[in-house]
N, C-alpha and C positions, 0 to 999 in steps of 0.2 A: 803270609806263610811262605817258607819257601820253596825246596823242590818237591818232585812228584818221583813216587815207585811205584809203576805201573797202575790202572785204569779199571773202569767197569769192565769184568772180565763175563759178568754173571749176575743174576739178583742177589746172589749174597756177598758180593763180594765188596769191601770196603776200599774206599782211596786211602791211599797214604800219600801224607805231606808231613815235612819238616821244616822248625823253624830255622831259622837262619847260623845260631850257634852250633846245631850239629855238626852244619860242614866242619869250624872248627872242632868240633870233639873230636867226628873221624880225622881229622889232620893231625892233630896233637895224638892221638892212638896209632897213627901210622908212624909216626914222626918216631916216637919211644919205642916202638916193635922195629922198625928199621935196624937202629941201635943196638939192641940186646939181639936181633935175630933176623936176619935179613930175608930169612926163606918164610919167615913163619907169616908177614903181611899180608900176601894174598889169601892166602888161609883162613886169617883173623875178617878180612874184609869179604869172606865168602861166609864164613860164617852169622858175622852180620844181615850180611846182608839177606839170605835163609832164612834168617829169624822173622827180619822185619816183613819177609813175604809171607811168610807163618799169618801175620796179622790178619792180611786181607781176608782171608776168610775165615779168623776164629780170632779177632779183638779183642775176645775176653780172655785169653788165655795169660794173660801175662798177672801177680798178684797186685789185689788192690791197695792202696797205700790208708793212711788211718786218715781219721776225720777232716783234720784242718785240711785233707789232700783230698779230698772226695773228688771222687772222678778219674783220676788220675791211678796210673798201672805200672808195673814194672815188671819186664819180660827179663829172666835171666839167661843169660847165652853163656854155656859153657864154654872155656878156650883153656886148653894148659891147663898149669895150677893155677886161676881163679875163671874170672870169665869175665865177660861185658853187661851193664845193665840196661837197657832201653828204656828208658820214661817214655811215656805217651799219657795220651788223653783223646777218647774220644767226643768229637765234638760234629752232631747227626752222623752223616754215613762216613765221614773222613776220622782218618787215626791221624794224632796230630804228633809224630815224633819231638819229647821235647829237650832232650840230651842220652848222649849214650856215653858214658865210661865203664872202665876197669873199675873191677873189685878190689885191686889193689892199692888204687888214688884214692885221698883223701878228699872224698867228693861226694854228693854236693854239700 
């Protein structure tokens, strides 16, 4: 897996890790927000990144996806007109980010 959003903060608190294709999700999301809107990036990536700390301590908050997906969650983060989606999965005490896109790409 790859990187780490902060740590046992508490007993209830979950690790988050992601795997390695998110850095590029977030780089291809930055990349396209640059483009259309130079100011709005840091925004989009605070916003994110808010969300995914959302997790640590309330995992289950994102909706769960249907059967073949068992396990697996999708957090929707408002941005603008659409917003971002977080997949994850938790796997024991770690949230495992497993891509984040726009609602507007035809994805996944």
């Amino acid at each position: 897996m790859g990187g780490f959003v902060g740590g046992r903060m508490g007993e209830n608190t979950t690790t988050i890790a992601w795997l390695p294709e998110v850095i590029d999700d977030l780089v291809r999301l930055r990349d396209f927000i640059r483009v259309k809107n130079p100011a709005a990036v840091k925004k989009a990536a605070e916003r994110i990144t808010s969300a995914i700390l959302i997790l640590q301590n309330n995992p289950e908050v994102g909706r769960p996806l249907f059967e073949d997906m068992a396990g697996f969650r999708d957090l929707i983060v408002p941005f603008g007109q659409g917003g971002y989606v977080i997949r994850y999965r938790m796997h024991a005490t770690t949230c495992v980010i497993i891509r984040i896109w726009h609602t507007k790409e035809d994805f996944p």
